[in-house]
C-alpha positions, 0 to 999 in steps of 0.5 A: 721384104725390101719394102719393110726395109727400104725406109732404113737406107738414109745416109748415116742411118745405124741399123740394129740386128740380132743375127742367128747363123747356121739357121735353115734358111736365109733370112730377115724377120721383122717382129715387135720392131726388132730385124732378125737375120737368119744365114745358113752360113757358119760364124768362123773367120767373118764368114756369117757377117760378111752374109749377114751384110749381103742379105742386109744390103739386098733388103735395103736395097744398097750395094754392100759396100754401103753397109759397115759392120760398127759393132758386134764383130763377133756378137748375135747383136749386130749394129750396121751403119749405111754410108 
């Protein structure tokens, strides 16, 4: 999976995901272009954003602290930054 990913780590680079929480299993599907992240974890106090972001950064291969969350707090369309 990180090798579909891994191209996407540029400094600066945005990266577009539609998040679905409370899935089966965590996960990232790559399909038409679109990344979509499945994370077993709840949507409530940030707690399936801070998921998607760990799970994000492994497939980019990064630290998490290089991803930031710049916008869709609180929406399935998530837009991610690496700094």
């Amino acid at each position: 999976m990180s090798d579909e990913l891994s191209h996407l780590a540029l400094e600066g680079a945005e990266i577009a995901v539609r998040v679905t929480p409370k899935a089966s299993r965590d996960r990232i599907v790559v399909e038409e272009g679109q990344i979509r992240i499945y994370v077993t974890t709840v949507p409530e106090d940030g707690k399936a954003n801070a998921a998607v972001q760990k799970l994000l950064a492994k497939a980019l291969g990064l630290p998490k602290s290089r991803l930031s969350l710049i916008r869709g707090q609180t929406s399935r369309d998530k837009v991610f930054r690496v700094g």
